[in-house]
Backbone and ligand atoms as CSV (ligand in chain L), in Angstrom:
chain,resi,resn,atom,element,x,y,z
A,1,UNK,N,N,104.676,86.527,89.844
A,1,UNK,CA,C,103.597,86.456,90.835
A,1,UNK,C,C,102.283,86.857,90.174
A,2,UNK,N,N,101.213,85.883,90.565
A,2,UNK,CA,C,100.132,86.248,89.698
A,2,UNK,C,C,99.677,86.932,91.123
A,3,UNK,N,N,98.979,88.362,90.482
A,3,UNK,CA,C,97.907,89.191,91.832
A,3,UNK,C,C,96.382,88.626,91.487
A,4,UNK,N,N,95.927,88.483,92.507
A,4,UNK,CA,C,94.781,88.190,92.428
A,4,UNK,C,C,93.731,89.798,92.979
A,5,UNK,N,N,92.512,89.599,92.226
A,5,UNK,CA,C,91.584,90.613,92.426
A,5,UNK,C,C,91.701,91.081,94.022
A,6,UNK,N,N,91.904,90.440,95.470
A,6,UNK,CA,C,92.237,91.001,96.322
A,6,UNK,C,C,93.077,91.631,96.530
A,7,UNK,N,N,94.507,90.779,95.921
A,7,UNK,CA,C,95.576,91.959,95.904
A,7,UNK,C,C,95.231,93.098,95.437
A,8,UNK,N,N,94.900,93.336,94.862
A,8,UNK,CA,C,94.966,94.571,93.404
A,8,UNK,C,C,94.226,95.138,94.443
A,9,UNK,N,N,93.121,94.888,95.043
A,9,UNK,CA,C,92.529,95.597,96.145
A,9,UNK,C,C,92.984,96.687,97.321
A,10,UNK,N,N,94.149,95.903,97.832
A,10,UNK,CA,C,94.608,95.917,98.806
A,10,UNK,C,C,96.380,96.746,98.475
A,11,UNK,N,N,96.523,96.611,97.388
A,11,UNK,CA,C,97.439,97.246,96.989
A,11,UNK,C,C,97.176,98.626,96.380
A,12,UNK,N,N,95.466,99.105,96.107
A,12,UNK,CA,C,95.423,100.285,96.137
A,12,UNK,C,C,95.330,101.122,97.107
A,13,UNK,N,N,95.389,100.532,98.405
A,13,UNK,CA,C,95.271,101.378,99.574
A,13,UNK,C,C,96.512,102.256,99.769
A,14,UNK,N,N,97.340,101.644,99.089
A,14,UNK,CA,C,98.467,102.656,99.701
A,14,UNK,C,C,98.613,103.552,98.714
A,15,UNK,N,N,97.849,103.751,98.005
A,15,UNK,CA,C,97.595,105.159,96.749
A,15,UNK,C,C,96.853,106.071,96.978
A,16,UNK,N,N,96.707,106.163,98.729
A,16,UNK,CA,C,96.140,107.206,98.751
A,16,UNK,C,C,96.744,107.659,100.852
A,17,UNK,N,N,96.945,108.463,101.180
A,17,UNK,CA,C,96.997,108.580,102.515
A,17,UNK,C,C,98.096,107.971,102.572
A,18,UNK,N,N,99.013,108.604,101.800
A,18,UNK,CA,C,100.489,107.995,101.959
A,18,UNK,C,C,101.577,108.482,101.772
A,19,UNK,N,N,101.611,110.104,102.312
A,19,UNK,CA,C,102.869,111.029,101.823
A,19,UNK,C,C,103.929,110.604,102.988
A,20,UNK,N,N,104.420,109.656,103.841
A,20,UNK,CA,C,104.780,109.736,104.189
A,20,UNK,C,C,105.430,108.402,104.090
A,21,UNK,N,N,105.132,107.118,103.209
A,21,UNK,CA,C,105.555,106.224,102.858
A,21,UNK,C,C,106.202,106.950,101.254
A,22,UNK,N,N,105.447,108.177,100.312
A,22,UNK,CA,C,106.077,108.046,99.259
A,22,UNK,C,C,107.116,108.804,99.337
A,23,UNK,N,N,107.685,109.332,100.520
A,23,UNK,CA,C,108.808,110.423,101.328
A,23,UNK,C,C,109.818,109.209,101.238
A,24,UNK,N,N,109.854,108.557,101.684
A,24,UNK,CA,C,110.676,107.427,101.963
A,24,UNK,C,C,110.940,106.637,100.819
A,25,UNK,N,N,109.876,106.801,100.141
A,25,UNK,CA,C,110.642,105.787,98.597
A,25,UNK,C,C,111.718,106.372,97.684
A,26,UNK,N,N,112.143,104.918,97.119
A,26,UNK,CA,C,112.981,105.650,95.810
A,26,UNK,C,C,112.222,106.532,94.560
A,27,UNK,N,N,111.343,105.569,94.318
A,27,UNK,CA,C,110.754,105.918,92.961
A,27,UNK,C,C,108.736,105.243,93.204
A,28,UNK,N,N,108.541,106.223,92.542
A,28,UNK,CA,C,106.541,106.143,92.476
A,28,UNK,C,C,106.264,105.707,90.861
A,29,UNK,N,N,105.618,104.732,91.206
A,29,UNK,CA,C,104.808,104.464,89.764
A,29,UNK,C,C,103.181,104.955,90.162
A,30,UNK,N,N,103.010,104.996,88.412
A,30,UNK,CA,C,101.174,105.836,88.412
A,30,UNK,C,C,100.857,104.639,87.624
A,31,UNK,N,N,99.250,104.221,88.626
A,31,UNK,CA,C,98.583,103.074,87.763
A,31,UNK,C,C,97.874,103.559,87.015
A,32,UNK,N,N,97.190,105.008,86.311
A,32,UNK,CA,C,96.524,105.834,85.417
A,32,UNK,C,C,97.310,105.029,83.999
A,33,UNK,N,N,98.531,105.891,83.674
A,33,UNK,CA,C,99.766,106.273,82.922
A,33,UNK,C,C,100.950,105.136,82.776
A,34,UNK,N,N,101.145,104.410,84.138
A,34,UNK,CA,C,101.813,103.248,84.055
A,34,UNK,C,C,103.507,104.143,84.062
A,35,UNK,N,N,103.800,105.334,84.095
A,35,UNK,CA,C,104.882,106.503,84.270
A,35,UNK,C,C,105.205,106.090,86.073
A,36,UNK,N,N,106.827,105.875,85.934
A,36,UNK,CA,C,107.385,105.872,86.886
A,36,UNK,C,C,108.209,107.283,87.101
A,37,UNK,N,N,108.267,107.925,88.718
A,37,UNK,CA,C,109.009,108.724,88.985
A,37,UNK,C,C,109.673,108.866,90.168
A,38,UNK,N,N,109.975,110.106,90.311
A,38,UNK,CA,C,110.526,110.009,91.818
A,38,UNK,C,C,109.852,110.841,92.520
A,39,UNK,N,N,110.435,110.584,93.929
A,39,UNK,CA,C,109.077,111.265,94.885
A,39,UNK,C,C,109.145,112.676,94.686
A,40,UNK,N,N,110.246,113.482,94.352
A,40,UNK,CA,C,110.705,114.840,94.182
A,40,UNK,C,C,109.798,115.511,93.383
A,41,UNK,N,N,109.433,114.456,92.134
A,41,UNK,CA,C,108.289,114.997,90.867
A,41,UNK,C,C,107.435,115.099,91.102
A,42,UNK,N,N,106.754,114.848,92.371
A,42,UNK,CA,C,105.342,115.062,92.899
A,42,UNK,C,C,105.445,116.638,92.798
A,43,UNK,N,N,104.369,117.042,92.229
A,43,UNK,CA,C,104.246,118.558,92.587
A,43,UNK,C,C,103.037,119.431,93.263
A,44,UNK,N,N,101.863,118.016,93.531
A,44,UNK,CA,C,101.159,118.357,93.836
A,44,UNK,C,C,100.420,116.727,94.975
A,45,UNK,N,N,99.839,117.807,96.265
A,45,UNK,CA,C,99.412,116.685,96.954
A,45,UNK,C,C,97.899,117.084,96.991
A,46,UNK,N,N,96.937,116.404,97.024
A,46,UNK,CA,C,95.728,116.457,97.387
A,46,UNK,C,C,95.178,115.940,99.172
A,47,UNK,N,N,94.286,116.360,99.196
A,47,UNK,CA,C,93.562,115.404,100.558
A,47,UNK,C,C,92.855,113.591,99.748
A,48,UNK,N,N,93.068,112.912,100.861
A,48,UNK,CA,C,92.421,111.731,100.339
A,48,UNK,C,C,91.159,112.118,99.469
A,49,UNK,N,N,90.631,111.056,98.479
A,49,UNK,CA,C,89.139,110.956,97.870
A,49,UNK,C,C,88.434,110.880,99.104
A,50,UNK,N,N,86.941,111.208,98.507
A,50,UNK,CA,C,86.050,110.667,99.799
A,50,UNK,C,C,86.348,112.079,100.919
A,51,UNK,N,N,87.025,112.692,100.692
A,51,UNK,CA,C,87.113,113.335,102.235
A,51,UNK,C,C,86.130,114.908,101.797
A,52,UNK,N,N,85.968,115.414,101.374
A,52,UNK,CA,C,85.359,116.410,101.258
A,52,UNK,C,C,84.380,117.111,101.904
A,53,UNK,N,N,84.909,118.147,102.036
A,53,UNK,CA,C,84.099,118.674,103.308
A,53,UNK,C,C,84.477,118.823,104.792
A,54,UNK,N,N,85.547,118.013,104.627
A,54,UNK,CA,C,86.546,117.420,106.169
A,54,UNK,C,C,87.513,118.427,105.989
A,55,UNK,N,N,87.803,118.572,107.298
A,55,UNK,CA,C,89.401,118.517,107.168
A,55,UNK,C,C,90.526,117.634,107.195
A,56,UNK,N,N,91.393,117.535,106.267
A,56,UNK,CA,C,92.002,116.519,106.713
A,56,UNK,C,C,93.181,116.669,105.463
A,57,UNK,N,N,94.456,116.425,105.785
A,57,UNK,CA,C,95.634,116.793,105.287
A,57,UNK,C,C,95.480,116.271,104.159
A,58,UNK,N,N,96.763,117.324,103.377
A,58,UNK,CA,C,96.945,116.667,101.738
A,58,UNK,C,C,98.012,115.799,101.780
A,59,UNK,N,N,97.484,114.419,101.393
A,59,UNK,CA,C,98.589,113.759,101.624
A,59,UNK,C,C,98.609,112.412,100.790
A,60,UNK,N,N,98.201,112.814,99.873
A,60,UNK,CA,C,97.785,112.067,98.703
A,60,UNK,C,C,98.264,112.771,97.356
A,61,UNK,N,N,99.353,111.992,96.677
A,61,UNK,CA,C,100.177,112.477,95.725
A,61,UNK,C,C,98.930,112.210,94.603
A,62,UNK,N,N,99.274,113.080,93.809
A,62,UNK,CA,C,99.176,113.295,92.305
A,62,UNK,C,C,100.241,113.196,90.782
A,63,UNK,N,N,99.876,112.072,90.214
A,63,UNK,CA,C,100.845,111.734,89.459
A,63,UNK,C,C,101.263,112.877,88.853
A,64,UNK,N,N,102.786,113.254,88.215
A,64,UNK,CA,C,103.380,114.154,87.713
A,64,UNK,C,C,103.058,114.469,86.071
A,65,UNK,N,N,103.001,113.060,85.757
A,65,UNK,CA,C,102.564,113.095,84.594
A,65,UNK,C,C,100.922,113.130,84.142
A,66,UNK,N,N,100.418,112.584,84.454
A,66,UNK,CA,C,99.090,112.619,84.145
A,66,UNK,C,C,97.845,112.557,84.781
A,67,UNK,N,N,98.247,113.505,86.174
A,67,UNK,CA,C,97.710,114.129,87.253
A,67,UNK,C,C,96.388,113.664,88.308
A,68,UNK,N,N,96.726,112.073,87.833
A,68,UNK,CA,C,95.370,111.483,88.463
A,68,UNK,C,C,96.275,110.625,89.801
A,69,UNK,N,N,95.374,110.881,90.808
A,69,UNK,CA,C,95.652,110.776,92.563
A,69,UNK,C,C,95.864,109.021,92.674
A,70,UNK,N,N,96.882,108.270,91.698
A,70,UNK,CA,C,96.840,106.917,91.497
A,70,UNK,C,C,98.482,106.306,91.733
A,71,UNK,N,N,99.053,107.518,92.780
A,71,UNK,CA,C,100.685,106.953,92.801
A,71,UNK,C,C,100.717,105.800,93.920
A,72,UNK,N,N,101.558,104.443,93.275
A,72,UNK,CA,C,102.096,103.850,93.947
A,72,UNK,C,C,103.429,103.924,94.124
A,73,UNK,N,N,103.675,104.291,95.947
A,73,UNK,CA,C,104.916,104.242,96.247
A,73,UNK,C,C,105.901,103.370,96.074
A,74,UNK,N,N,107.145,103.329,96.014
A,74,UNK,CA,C,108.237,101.598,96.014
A,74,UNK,C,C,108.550,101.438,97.516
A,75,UNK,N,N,108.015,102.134,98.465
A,75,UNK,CA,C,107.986,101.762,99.818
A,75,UNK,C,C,106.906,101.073,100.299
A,76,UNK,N,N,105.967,101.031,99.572
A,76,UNK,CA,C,104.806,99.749,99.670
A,76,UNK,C,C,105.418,98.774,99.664
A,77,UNK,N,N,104.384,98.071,100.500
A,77,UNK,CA,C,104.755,96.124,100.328
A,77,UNK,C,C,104.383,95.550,99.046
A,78,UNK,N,N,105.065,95.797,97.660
A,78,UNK,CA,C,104.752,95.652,96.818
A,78,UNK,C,C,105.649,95.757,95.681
A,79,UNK,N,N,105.872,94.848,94.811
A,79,UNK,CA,C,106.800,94.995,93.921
A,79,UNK,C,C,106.802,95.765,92.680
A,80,UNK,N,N,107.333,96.771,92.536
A,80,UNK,CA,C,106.603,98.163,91.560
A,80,UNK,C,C,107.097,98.218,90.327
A,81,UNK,N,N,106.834,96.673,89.833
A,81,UNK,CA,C,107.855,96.906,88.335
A,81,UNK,C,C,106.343,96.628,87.224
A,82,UNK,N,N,106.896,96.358,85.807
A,82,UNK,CA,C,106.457,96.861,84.869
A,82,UNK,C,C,105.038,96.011,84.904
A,83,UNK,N,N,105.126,94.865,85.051
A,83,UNK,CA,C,103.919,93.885,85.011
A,83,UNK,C,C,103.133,93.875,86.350
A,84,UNK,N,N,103.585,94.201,87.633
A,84,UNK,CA,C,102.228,95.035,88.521
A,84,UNK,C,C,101.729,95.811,87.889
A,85,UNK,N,N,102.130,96.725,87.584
A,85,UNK,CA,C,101.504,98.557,86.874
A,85,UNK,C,C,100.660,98.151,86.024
A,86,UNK,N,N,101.027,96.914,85.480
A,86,UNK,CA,C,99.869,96.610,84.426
A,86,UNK,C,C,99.191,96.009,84.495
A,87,UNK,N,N,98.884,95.036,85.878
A,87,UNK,CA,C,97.889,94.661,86.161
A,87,UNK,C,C,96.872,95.710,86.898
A,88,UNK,N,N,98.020,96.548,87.609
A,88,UNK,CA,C,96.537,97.123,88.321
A,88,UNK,C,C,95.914,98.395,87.802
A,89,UNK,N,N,96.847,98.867,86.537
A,89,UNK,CA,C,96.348,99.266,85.614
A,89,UNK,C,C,94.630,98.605,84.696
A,90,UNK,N,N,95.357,97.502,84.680
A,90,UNK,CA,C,93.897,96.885,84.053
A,90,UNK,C,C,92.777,96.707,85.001
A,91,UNK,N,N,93.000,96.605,85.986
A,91,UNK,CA,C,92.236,96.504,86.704
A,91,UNK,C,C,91.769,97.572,87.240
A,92,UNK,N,N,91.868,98.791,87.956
A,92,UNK,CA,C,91.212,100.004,88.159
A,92,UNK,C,C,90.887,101.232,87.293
A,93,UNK,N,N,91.483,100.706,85.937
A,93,UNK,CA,C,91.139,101.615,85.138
A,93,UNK,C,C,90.854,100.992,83.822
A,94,UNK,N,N,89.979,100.410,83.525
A,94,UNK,CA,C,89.852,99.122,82.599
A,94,UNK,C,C,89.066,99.880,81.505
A,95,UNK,N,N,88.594,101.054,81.652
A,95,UNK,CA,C,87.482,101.952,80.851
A,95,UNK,C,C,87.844,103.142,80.345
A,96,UNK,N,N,89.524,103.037,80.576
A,96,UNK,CA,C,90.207,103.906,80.169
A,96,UNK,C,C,91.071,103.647,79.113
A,97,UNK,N,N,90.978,104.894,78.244
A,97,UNK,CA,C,91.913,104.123,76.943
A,97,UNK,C,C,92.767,105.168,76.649
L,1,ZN,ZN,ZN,100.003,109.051,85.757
């Protein structure tokens, strides 16, 4: 499946405001790191980006490995294998090396 720039869009939404879809998954991939895990390895949740100053729950995982707020759940509508991760790898983090 080729993703197109909307997908990739629309498939980062669920990387954030989503402890309760990544509760339910098997396994989380990080589009930072491209590191797959399980939801257990989360060790840390944040509040969404953007919210500061608010209140508003932590509920936004933090990758285990390389601690940036970029987990995609496998309970997304989304297929979480090696060549997504690397597209949307390239794509939201393209300035990263
Ligand atoms: Zn990571």
């Amino acid at each position: 499946m080729l993703l197109t720039s909307a997908d990739l869009e629309s498939i980062q939404r669920h990387c954030s405001h989503h402890r309760p879809l990544v509760e339910r998954s098997t396994h989380a991939g990080c589009l930072r790191c491209g590191a797959t895990f399980k939801p257990a390895e989360i060790l840390e949740w944040i509040p969404a980006p953007g919210a500061e100053g608010r209140e508003t729950p932590e509920d936004t995982a933090k990758c285990p490995k390389c601690g940036v707020d970029s987990v995609l759940p496998s309970a997304a509508p989304v297929s979480l294998d090696e060549r997504t991760l690397a597209a949307l790898r390239r794509y939201w983090f393209k300035d990263v090396h």
